[in-house]
Backbone bond lengths (Angstrom), bond angles and torsions (degrees), N, CA, C in turn:
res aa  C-N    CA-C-N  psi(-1)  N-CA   C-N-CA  omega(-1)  CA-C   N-CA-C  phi
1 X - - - 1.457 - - 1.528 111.27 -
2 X 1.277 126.59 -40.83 1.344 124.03 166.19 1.438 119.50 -61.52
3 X 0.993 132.57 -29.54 1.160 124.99 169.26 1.523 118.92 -69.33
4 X 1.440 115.11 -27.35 1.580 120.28 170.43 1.872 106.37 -83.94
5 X 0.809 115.95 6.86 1.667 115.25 170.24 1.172 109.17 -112.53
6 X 1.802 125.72 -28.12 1.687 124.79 179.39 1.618 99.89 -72.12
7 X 1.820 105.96 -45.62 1.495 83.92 -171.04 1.275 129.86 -72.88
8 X 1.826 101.74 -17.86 1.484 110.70 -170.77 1.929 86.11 -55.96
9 X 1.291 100.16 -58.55 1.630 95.01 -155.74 1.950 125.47 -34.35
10 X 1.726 75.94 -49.09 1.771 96.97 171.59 1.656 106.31 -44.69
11 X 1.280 114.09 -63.29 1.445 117.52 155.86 1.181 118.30 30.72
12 X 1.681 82.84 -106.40 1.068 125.04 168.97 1.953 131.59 -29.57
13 X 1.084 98.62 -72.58 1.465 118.23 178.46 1.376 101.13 -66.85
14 X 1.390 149.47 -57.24 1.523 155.92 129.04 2.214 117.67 10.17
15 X 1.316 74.96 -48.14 1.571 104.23 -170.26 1.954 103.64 -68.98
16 X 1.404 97.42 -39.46 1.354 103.57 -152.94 1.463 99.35 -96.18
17 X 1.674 114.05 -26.10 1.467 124.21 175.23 1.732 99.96 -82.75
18 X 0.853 120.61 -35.04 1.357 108.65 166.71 1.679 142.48 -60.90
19 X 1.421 103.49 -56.08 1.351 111.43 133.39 1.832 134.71 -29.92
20 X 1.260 100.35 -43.59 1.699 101.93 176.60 1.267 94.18 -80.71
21 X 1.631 150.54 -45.34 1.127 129.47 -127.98 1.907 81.97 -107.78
22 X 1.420 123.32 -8.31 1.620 106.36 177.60 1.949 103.24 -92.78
23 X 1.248 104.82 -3.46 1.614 107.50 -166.81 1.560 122.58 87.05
24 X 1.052 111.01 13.00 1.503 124.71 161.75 1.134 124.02 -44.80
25 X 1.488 111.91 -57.24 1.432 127.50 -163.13 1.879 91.59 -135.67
26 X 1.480 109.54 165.92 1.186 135.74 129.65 1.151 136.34 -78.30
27 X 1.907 106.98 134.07 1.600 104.59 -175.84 1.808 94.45 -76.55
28 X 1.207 144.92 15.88 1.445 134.60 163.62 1.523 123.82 -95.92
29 X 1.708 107.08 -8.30 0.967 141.90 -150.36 1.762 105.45 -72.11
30 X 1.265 132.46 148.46 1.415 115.22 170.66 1.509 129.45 -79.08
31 X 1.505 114.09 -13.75 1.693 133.95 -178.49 1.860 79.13 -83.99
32 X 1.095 111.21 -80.62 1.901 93.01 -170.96 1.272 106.97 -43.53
33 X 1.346 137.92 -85.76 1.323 126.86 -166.17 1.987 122.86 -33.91
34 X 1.640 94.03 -34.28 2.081 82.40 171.06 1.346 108.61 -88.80
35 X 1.607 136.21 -27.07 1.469 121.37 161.12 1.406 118.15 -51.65
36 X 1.554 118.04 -27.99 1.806 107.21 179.57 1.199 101.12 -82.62
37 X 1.464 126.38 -42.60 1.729 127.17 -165.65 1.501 88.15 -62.02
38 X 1.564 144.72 -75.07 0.907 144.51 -156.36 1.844 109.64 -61.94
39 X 0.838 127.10 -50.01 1.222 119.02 175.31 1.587 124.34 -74.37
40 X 1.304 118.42 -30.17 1.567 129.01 171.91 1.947 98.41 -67.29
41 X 1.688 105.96 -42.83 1.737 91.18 -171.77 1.313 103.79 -78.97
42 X 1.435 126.45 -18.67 1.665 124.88 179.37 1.692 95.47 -63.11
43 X 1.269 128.94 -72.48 1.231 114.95 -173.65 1.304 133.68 -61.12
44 X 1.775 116.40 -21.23 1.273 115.67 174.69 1.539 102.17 -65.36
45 X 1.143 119.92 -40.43 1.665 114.06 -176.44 1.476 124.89 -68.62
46 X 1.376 100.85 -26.85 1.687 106.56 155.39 1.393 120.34 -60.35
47 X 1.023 94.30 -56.11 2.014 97.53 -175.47 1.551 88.49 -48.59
48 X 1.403 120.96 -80.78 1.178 113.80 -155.07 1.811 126.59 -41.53
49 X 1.665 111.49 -32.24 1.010 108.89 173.98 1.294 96.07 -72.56
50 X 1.637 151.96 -25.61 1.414 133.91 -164.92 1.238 103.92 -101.42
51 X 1.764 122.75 32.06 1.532 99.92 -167.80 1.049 142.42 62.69
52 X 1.598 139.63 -21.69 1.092 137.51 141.46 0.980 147.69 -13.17
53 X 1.464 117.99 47.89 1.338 112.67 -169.70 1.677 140.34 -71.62
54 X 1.492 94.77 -10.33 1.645 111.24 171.36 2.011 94.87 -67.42
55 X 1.034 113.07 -39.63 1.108 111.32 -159.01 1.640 109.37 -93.17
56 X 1.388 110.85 -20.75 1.346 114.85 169.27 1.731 112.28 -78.10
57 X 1.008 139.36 -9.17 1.298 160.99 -146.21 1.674 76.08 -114.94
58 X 1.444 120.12 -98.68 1.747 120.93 -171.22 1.212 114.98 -31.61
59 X 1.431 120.51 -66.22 1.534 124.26 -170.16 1.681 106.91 -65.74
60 X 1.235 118.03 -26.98 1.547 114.34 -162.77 1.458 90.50 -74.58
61 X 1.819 120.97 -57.68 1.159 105.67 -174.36 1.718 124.07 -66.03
62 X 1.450 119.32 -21.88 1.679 114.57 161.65 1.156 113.36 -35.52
63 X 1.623 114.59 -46.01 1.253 115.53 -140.01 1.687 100.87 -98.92
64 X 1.350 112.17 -20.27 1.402 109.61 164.34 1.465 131.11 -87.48
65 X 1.018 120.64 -7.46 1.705 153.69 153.68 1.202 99.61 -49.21
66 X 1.619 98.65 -84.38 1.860 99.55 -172.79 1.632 120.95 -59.86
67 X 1.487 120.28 -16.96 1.484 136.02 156.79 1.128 122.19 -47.24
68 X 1.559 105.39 -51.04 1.608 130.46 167.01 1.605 124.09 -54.29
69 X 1.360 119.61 -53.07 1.404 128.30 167.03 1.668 97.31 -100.22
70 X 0.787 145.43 22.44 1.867 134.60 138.85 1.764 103.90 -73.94
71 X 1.727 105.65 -42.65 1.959 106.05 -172.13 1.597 85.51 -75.43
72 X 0.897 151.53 -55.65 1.616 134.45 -176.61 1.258 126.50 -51.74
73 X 1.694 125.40 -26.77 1.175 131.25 178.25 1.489 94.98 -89.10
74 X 1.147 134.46 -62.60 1.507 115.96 -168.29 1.755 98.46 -49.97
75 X 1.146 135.44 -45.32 1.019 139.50 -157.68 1.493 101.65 -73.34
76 X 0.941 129.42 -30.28 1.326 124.94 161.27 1.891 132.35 -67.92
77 X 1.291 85.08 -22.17 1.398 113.39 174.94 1.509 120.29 -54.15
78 X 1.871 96.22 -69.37 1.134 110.69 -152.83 1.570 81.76 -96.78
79 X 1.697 100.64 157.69 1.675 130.41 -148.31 1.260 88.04 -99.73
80 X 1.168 122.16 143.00 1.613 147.42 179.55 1.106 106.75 -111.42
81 X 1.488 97.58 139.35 1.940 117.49 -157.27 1.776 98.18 -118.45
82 X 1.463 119.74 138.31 1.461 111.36 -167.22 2.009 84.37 -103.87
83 X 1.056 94.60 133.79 1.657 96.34 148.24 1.364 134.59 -84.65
């Protein structure tokens, strides 16, 4: 079963770099940013249940990166109200 959740994850993150690198998508884009959040937090949570800590260290920080510019893109999104 872990091996069907690492690759899904790879997938994932694979999926979204692929897409950017044919011009499909943007890496600023919100479909890239939830394929990396979703696939970087699927594997950081694996590692961590397997001990992995080289690998919980990589994926944790992907996954807080792409967390990081996901709160900037919604935030860019949504319309600002003046008081």
């Amino acid at each position: 079963m872990d091996q069907v959740i690492q690759v899904s994850g790879a997938i994932l993150i694979l999926s979204a770099f692929m897409l950017a690198q044919m011009g499909r998508i943007s890496v600023e884009s919100l479909p890239y940013l939830y394929l990396n959040a979703a696939g970087a937090g699927t594997l950081a949570v694996d590692a961590f249940r397997n001990e992995q800590w080289g690998f919980v260290l990589l994926e944790g920080v992907w996954f807080l990166v792409t967390l990081w510019s996901l709160t900037r893109a919604w935030r860019a999104k949504t319309p600002h109200t003046s008081d």
